[in-house]
C-alpha positions as CSV (number, residue, x, y, z in Angstrom):
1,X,-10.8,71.7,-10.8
2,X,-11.0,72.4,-6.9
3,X,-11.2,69.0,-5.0
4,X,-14.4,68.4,-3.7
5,X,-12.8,67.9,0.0
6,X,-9.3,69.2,0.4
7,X,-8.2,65.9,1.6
8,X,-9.4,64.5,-1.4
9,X,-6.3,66.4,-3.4
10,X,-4.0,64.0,-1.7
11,X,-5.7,61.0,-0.3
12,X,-7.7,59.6,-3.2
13,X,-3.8,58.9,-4.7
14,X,-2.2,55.2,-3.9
15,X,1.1,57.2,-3.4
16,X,-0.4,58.8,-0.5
17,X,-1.4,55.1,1.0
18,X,1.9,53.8,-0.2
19,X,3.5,57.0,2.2
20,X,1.1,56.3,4.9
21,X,1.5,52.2,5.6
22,X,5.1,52.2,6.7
23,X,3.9,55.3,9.4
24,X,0.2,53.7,10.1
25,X,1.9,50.1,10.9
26,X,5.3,50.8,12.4
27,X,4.5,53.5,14.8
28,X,1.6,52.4,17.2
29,X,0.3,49.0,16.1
30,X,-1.0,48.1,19.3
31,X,-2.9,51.3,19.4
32,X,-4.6,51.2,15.4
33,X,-5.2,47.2,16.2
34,X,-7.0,47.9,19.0
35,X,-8.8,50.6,17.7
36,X,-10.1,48.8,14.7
37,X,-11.0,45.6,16.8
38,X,-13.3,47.7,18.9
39,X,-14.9,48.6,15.4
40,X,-14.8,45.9,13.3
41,X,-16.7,43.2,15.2
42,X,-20.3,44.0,13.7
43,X,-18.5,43.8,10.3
44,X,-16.9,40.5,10.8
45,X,-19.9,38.7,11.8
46,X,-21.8,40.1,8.9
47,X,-18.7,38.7,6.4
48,X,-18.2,35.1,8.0
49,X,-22.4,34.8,6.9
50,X,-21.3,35.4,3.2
51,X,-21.4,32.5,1.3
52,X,-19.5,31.8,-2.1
53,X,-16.1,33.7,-4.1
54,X,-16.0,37.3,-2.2
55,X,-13.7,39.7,-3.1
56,X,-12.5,42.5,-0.4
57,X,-11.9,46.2,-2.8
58,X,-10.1,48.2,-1.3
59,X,-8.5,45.7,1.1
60,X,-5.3,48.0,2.3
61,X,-3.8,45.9,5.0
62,X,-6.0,42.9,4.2
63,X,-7.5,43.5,8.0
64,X,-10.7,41.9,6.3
65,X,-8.8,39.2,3.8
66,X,-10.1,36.1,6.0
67,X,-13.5,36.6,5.1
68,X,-12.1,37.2,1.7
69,X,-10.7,35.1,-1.4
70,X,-9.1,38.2,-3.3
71,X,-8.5,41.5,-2.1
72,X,-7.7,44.1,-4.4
73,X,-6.2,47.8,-3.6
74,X,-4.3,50.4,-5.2
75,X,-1.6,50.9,-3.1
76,X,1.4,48.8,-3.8
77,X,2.7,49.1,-0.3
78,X,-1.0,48.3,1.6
79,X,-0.6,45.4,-0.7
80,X,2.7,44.3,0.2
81,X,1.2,44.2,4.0
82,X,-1.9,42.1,2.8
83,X,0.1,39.5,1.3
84,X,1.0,38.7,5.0
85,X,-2.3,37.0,5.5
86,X,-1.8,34.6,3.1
87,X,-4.6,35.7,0.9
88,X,-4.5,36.1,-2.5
89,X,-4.0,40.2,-3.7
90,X,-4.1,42.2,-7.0
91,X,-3.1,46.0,-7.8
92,X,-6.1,47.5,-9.6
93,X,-8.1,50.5,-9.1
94,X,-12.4,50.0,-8.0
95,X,-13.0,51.7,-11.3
96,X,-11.4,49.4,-13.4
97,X,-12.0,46.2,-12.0
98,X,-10.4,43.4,-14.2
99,X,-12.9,40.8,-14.1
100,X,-15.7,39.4,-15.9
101,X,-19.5,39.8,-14.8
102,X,-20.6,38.3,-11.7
103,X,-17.0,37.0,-10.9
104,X,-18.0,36.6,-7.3
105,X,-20.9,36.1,-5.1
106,X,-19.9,39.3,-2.9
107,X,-17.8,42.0,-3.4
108,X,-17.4,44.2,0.0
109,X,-15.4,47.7,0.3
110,X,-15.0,48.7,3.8
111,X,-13.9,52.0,5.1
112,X,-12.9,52.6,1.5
113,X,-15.5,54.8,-0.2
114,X,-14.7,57.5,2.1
115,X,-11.5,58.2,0.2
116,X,-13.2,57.9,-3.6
117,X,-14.2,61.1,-4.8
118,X,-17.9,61.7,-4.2
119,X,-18.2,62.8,-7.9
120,X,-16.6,58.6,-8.7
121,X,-18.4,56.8,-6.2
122,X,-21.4,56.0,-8.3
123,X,-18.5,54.5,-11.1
124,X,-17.4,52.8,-7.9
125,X,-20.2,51.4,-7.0
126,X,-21.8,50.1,-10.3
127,X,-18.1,48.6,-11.5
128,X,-18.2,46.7,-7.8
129,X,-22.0,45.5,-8.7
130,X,-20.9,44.5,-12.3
131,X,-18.3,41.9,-10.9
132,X,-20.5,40.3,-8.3
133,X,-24.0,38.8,-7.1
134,X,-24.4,40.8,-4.2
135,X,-22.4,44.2,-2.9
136,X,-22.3,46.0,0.0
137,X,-20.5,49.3,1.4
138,X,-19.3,49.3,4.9
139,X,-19.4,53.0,6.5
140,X,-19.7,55.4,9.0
141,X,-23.3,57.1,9.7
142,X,-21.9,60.3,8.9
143,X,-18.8,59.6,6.1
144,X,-17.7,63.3,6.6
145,X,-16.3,63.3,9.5
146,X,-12.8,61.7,8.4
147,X,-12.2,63.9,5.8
148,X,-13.2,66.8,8.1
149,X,-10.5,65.6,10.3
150,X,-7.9,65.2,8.2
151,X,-8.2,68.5,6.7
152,X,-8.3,70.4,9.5
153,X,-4.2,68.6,10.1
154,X,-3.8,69.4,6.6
155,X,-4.4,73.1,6.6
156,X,-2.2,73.6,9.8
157,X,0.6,71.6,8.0
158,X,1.1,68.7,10.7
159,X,3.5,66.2,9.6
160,X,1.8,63.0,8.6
161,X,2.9,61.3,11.5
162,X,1.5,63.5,14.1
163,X,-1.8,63.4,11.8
164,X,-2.4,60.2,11.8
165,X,-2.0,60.2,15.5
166,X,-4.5,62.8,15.9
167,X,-6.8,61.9,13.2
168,X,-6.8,58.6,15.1
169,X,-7.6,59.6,18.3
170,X,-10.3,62.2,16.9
171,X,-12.3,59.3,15.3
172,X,-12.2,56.7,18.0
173,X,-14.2,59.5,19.8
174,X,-16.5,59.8,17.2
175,X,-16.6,56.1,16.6
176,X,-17.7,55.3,19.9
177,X,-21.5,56.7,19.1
178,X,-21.7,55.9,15.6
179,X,-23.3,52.7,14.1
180,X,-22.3,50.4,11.3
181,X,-24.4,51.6,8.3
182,X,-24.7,48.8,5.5
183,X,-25.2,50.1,2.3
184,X,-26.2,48.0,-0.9
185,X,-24.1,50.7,-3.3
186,X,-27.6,52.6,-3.9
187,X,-27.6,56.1,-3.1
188,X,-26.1,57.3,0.1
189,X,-25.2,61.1,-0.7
């Protein structure tokens, strides 16, 4: 079965993430923390309202673990970098969350359902509103673009390195004009 992005082949896997941290921390920090600060304010405001056990799916670095109790990912080695914020962390996949019902008051994914298949993200969504009161998706306007990005690199064979440079520059352009879209895990396709 033919991926429904080509990106998706490769970047729905946590070996690719597990590939990518040691390049996406080591090589420009200054540059991706600045770049996500410029982005992330709107979201942290909206996270230090929440009220109650949240959980962070999808956490990767833990950049959002301080508005969080538990973050969860798939990658071992986004993970290892998470557990530098002193928050709590577990390996699991979003589609096979191992809690109870309602385990927390919110459950948040940001940037994270762009890299879940589009044909999953309904699974994704209902398994992160069965575990918790209230859920919300944090995402680009226009949740194309990345993957659009990243494909382009992928079908001139760029090494991941000089990809994630690109693909970093590419969407702090775009980023610049688009707005934080808040979405309750109802339909969004």
């Amino acid at each position: 079965m033919k991926p429904e992005y080509r990106w998706l082949s490769e970047y729905d896997k946590p070996k690719y993430w597990s590939n990518f941290s040691p390049i996406y921390f080591k090589s420009l920090p200054f540059l991706f923390g600045f770049y996500f600060n410029l982005n992330d304010n709107k979201l942290r405001k909206f996270l230090k309202k929440q009220k109650g056990k949240t959980v962070d799916l999808g956490c990767g670095n833990g950049r959002f673990l301080a508005y969080a109790d538990l973050g969860v990912d798939f990658s071992k080695e986004m993970l290892k970098r998470a557990k530098r914020t002193g928050k709590d962390v577990l390996l699991a996949s979003i589609l096979d969350l191992p809690f109870r019902d309602k385990s927390f008051d919110t459950a948040f994914m940001a940037d994270t359902s762009v890299i879940i298949k589009p044909t999953e993200l309904k699974e994704a969504y209902n398994e992160a509103k069965r575990v918790s009161k209230n859920f919300y998706d944090f995402l680009a306007e226009d949740r194309t673009y990345m993957p659009f990005i990243m494909s382009i690199f992928q079908g001139i064979h760029l090494p991941l390195q000089i990809t994630a440079y690109l693909a970093l520059f590419l969407s702090f352009i775009v980023d610049r004009f688009r707005k934080l879209v808040v979405s309750r895990g109802e339909s969004i396709c």
